[in-house]
C-alpha positions in Angstrom: -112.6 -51.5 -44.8 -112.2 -52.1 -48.6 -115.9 -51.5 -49.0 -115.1 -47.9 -49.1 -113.7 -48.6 -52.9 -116.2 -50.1 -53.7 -118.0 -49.0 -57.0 -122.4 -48.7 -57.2 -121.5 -50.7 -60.9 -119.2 -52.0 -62.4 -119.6 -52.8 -67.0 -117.0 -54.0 -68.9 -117.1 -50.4 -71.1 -118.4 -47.0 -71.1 -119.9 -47.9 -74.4 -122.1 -50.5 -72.1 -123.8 -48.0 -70.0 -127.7 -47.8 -70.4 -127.7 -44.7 -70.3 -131.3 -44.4 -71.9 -132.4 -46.1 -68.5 -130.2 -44.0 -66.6 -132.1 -41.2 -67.4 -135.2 -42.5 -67.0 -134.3 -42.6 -63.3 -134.0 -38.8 -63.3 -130.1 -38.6 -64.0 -129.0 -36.2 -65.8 -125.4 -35.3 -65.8 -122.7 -37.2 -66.3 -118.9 -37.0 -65.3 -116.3 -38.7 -67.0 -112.8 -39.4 -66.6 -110.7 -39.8 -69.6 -107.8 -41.9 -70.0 -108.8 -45.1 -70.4 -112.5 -45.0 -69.7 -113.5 -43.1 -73.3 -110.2 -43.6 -75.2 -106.6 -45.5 -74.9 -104.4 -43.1 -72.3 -103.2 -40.1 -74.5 -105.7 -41.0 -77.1 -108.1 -38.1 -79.2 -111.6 -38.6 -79.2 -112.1 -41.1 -81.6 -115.6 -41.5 -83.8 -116.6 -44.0 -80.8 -116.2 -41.2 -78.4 -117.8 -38.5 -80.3 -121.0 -40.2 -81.1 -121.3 -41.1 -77.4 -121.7 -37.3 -76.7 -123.9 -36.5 -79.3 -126.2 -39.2 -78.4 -126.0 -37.8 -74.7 -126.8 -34.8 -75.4 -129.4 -36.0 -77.4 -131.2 -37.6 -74.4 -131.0 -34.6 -72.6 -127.7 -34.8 -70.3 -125.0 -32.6 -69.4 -121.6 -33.9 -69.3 -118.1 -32.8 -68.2 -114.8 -34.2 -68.4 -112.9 -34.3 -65.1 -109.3 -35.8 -65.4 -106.0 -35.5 -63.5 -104.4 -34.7 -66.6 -102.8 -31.0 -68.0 -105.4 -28.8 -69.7 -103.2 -29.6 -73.1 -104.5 -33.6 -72.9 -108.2 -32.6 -72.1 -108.4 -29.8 -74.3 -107.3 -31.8 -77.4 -109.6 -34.6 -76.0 -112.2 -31.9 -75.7 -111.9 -30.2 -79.1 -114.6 -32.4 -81.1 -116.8 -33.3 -77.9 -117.4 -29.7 -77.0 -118.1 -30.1 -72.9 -117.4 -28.3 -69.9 -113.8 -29.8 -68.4 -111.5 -29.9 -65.4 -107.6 -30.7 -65.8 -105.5 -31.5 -63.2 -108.5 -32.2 -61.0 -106.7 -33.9 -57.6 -108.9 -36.7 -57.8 -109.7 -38.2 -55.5 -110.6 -34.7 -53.6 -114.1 -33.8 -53.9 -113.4 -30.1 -54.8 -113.7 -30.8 -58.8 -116.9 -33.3 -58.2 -118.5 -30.6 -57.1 -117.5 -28.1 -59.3 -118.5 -30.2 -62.2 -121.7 -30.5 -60.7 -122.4 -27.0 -61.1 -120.9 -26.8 -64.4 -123.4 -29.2 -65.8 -126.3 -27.4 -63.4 -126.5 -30.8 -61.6 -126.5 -32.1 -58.0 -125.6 -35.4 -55.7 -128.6 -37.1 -56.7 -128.8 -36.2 -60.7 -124.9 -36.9 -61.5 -123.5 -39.9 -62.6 -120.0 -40.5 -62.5 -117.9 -42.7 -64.9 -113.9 -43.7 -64.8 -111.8 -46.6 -64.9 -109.7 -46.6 -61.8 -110.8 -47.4 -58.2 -108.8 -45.0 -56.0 -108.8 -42.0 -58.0 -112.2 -41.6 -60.2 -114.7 -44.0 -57.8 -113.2 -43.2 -54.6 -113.5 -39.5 -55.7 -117.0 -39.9 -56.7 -118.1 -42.4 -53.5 -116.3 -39.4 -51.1 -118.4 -37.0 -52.8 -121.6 -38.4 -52.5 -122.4 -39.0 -56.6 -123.1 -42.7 -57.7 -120.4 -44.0 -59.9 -119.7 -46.8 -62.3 -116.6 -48.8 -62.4 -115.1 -49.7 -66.6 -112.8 -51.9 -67.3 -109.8 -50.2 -68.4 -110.0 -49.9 -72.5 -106.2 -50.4 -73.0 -103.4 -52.2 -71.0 -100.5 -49.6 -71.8 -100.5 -47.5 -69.0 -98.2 -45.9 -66.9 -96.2 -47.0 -64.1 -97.6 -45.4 -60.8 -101.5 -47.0 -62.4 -99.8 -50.4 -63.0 -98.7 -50.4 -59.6 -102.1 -49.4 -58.5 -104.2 -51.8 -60.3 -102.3 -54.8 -58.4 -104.7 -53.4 -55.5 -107.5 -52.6 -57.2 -107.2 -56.6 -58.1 -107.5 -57.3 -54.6 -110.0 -54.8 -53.9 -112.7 -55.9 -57.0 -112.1 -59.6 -56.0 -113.6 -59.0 -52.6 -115.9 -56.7 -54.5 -117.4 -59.8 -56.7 -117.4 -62.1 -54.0 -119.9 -60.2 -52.2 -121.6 -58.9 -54.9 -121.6 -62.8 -56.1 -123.2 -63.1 -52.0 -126.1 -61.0 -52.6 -127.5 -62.4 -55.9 
């Protein structure tokens, strides 16, 4: 049952990514979640962040921002990055996957998905059929109803690296 929550990957960072062999593979656009996975929660891009994107769309990719945040947080996020976003996306509901997908001009099986949090961004990704990688959260500070959550993901990637630790 917890195999549903599962993440494809999970890297300590964004910043970790291959994403050089990534594409390789044929992918080629990427959805990322904010807070957290790029930057501190409530954090602007920082130089970090912004030379990411300009070495992604270097390579060739597309990329979107998709966060439950209000359009004020992405949009000031957003302002040096310069890529297609979604506030207030519902995640975990497929809806804004999808709709990211055709923002970037992407399908299932050319979209990558990136976030920090099990049962929002990799749920949300899993439930919409797009391969997804699991970061460690960049910053501690969070707020409460996340804290509370991440006591479960615990549980969840524990189980997660025992099989994983099965398999190898």
């Amino acid at each position: 049952m917890l195999e549903r929550f599962f993440p494809d990957e999970y890297i300590s960072s964004t910043y970790a990514i291959p994403f050089d062999r990534l594409y390789e593979e044929g992918y080629r656009g990427i959805i990322f979640d904010i807070d957290n996975t790029l930057v501190p929660h409530g954090a602007p891009a920082d130089e970090r962040a912004k030379q990411l994107f300009r070495d992604l769309k270097e390579l060739g990719y597309s990329c979107c921002l998709l966060s439950n945040n209000q359009e004020p947080r992405v949009k000031m996020f957003n302002e040096e990055i310069g890529v297609p976003y979604i506030f207030n996306a519902h995640k975990p509901a497929g809806k804004n996957y999808r709709r990211a997908m055709q923002l970037m001009g992407t399908d299932r099986n050319t979209t990558l998905f990136v976030g920090d949090q099990l049962f929002t961004d990799v749920w949300g990704a899993k439930r919409s059929g797009i391969r997804n990688i699991l970061v460690r959260p960049i910053h501690p500070k969070e707020e409460i109803q996340i804290v509370l959550k991440r006591y479960l993901e615990k549980i969840v990637l524990h189980f997660y690296l025992k099989k994983k630790k099965k398999l190898v």
